[in-house]
Each structure stands twice: as structure tokens, then as C-alpha cells.
N, C-alpha and C positions, 0 to 999 in steps of 0.2 A: 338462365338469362331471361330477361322481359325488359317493357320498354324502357321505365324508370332506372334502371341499374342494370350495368354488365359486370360488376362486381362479381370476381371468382377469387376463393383462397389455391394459394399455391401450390398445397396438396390432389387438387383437381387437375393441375394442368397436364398437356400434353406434350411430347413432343414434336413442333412443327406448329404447334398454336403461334398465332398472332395476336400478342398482348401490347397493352398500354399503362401510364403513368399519366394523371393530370401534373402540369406545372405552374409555376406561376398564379397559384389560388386559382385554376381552372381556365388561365388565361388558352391554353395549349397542353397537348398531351404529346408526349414520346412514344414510339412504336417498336419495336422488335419483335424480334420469331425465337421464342422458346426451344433448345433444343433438348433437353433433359438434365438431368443432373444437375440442378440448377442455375443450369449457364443462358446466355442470352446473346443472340448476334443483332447487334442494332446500327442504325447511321448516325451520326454526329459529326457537330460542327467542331475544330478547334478553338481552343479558347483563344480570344481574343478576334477571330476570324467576322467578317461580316455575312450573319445571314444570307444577303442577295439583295434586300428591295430597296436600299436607297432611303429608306424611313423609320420615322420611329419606331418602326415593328422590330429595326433589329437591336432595338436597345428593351422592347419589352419582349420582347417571344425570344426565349433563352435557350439551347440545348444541354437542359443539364449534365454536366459530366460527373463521373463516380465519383461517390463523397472523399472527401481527402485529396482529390486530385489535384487541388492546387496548393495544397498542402507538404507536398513531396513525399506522402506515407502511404507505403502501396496496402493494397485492401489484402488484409489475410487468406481470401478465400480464391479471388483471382487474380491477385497478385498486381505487379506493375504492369500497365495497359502498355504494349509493343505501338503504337499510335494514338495521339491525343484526338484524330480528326478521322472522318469515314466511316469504313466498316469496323468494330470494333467488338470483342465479344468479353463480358462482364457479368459476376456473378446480379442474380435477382436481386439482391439486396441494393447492390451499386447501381441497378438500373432503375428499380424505383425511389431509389433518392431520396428516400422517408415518406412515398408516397403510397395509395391504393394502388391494388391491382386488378386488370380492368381486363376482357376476355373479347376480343374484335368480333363482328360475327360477320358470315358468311353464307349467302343464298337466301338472303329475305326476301318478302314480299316487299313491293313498292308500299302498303297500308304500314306494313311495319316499318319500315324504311321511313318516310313520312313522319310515322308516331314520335320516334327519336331525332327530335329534333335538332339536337346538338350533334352538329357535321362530326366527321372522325371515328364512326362509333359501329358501323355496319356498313355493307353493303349487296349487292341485288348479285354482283360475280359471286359463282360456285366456286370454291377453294380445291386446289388439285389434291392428290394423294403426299401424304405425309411426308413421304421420300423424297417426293421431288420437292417439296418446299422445302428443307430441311438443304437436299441439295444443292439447290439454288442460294443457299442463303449461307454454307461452308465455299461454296465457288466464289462469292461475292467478297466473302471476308478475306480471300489467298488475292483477288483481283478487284476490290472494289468498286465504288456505285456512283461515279463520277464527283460533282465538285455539287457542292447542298445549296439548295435555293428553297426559300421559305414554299413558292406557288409551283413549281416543276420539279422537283427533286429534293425533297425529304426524308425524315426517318419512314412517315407513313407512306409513300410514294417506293420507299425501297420495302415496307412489309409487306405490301399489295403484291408488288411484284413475285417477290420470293412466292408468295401464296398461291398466286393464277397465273405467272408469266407472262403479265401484260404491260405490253410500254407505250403511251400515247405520244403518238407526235402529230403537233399541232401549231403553228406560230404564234396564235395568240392563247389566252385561257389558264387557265391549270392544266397540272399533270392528275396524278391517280388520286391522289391526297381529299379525301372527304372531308378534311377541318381546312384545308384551303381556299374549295369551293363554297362553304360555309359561308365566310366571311367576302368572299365575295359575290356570292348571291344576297346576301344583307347589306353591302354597298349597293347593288344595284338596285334594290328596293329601296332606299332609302334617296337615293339619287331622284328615281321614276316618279317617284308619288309623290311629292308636292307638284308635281305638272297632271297631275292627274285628278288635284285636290279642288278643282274648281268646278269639274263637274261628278265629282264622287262623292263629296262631302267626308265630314270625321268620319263613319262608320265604314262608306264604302273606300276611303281613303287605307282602315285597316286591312279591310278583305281582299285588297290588291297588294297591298307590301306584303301581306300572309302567302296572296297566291304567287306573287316572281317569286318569292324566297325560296315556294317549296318544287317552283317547277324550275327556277336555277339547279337548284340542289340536286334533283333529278335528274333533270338533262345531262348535270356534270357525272355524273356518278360512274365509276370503271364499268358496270355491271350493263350498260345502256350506250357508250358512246360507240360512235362507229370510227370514231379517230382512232381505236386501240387496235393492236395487233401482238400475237402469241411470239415470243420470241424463245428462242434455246437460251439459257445463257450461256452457254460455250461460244456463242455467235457472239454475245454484248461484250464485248472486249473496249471496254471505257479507259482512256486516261485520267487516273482520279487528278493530275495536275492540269488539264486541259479545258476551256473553258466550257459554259453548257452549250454554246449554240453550236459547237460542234458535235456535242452527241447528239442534238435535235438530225446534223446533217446526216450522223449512223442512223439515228431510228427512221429518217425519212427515207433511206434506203433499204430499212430493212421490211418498211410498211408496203412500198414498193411493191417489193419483191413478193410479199405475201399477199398482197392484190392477183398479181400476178401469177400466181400457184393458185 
């Protein structure tokens, strides 16, 4: 692993790794947790389903599903998918979709962290022991990971999870999602700096979109916030038909409670 590329071949992987797939010519990347034998438990949207956000994003940020899927020919290797939407688990092949694959990392430095500057791709949380991520992520798939929103509950919002057991509640922001937070730390710089552009000038105009970018990106990050807290997942008992802002009202009690202890 190093800054430039997380690129890992499939022979290396583990089980309980947190791996990735760009999509969309790099627009977006897919997330899931490798559990061996070349199977994959990942989140997904159903086809046809809207993203969450009300805009363009859900006609360009796609979650792609197993090749053939809308095709009606189930994959030889894992067969016909028992749910088109949610937790789903799919051989490697059907999850990179014709794409690279990409190895998440876990326990950086903030310099490192930084260096990679394409959100989605690291983060500053230590990843639990193998077991329990793996646990976490065969629990999920019997009980699912609620309803998918591009900025609060994604595929990469449900890897993190699986990975550290941590679920932010927050009413505004993102959730755990590092390519999320990305894109919205690059709205906010792009917003900020033309009001800043009259006494910064072009040069000092770039070194302030550079610096919100990378201290949005930071600040958001699962590894650093203090909105997060360690959940079981025998506790997260999610209705995958129920809307998000009721699971914000479980994780606000379950944050609670952890305050509290």
C-alpha cells in the first residue's frame, strides 16, 4: 500500500478486509468486507431505487449491481442474489463489476491521511480483530443495514462499521463514509473562496480551498469525530423498510447511553 495506489491483487486478500471498486470512470467507489473463499458481503441499492439526495447525484453515483443482474442470468459462482437491495453477499468477480481492486486502509497518520487525497480510501480509526468484523458483517447480512443514503448510510458507511463498530449520529453532516465527506468538503471550499477572493488574491485564493478541503476531510473523518460511538451489533436492530431518520432516533439513543456509561 502507499499514497498513489491501494491497488491489491486478490490472492493477497484477507478475511475481514475492507475492499473497494471504482465506478462510474472513478466518479465513486463500492465498498464491502471480504470474507474468504472469494465471497463478499457488501450494501446496495436496488435497481431502480433512488439513492437519497433529491439530485443529480442519483442519476450519476450508481450502485452497481452483479453483472448479468438485470439480465435474468444468475452468476455461476454465487448464484442468484436472494435480494436485489441491502446486505447482499456476491462472489469478487460480481462485486468488481469489471473493475480494480482496491484494499481500504486502517490506522493512518493524519500526514498520510492528507497525502490521499481522494476521500474513501483510508482512514485514522484502528480496524477491530478479524472476527468481529467478519461478525458484524454475517449479522448484518441475516439483519440488514437500514435504507442507503448516498451522505449517511452507504456501502462504505456500512464497511466502516463492520470494521470498528462505529455509528455516528449527528443531524446534520455525513455519516462514516470518507468519499462522502470528500465531496462535501470540496463544496464547501468552493462555496467559501470566492468571498475570500478579494483579499486573498489567485494564489492565496488556492491555499484556502486546499486548506477547508483538507481540514473538512479531517475533521469528518470516523477516526477523529466525537459524534461517533462503539455499538454491538446485536443492539443495531435496523428496519431495512423503515425510514433513515428513525435509525438516527436508535443511534441517538444508543449514543446516549454510551455517554452515559
Amino acid at each position: 500500500m502507499g499514497v498513489l495506489s491501494n491497488k491489491i491483487h486478490w490472492q493477497e486478500l484477507k478475511p475481514g478486509d475492507h475492499i473497494y471498486s471504482w465506478r462510474q470512470a472513478y466518479i465513486y467507489a463500492h465498498h464491502g468486507i471480504y470474507i474468504g473463499d472469494g465471497m463478499v458481503i457488501h450494501f446496495t441499492r436496488g435497481a431502480g431505487q433512488e439513492i437519497g439526495t433529491g439530485t443529480v447525484l442519483d442519476r450519476l453515483v450508481l450502485m452497481s449491481m452483479p453483472p448479468n443482474s438485470n439480465a435474468g442470468t444468475a452468476c455461476p459462482r454465487c448464484g442468484g442474489q436472494s435480494r436485489s437491495h441491502g446486505v447482499i453477499s456476491s462472489c469478487l468477480t460480481c462485486f468488481l463489476a469489471g473493475g480494480d481492486l482496491y484494499l481500504f486502509e486502517y490506522g493512518v497518520s493524519p500526514a498520510f491521511f492528507l497525502a490521499k487525497a481522494r476521500g474513501g480510501t483510508c482512514t485514522l480509526a484502528q480496524s477491530d480483530a478479524p472476527e468481529q468484523v467478519l461478525h458484524r458483517a454475517l449479522f448484518l447480512l441475516e439483519n440488514g443495514f437500514g435504507n442507503y443514503n448516498i451522505f449517511k448510510n452507504n456501502c462504505e458507511d456500512f464497511a466502516i462499521y463492520c470494521k470498528t463498530g462505529l455509528l455516528v449520529f449527528t443531524g446534520i453532516g455525513v455519516g462514516r463514509s470518507g468519499q462522502a465527506a470528500s465531496y462535501m468538503a470540496a463544496a464547501s471550499a468552493v462555496v467559501s473562496s470566492p468571498l475570500r477572493f478579494l483579499t486573498a488574491g489567485f494564489g492565496g485564493l488556492a491555499l484556502v480551498g486546499c486548506g477547508m478541503y483538507c481540514a473538512g476531510r479531517l475533521a469528518s473523518d470516523i477516526g477523529v469525530r466525537h459524534d461517533a460511538v462503539k455499538v454491538p451489533v446485536e443492539r443495531l436492530v435496523i428496519d431495512s423498510s423503515s425510514e433513515f431518520d428513525e435509525q438516527e432516533k436508535t443511534l441517538g439513543s444508543l449514543m446516549a447511553r454510551g455517554h452515559e456509561s
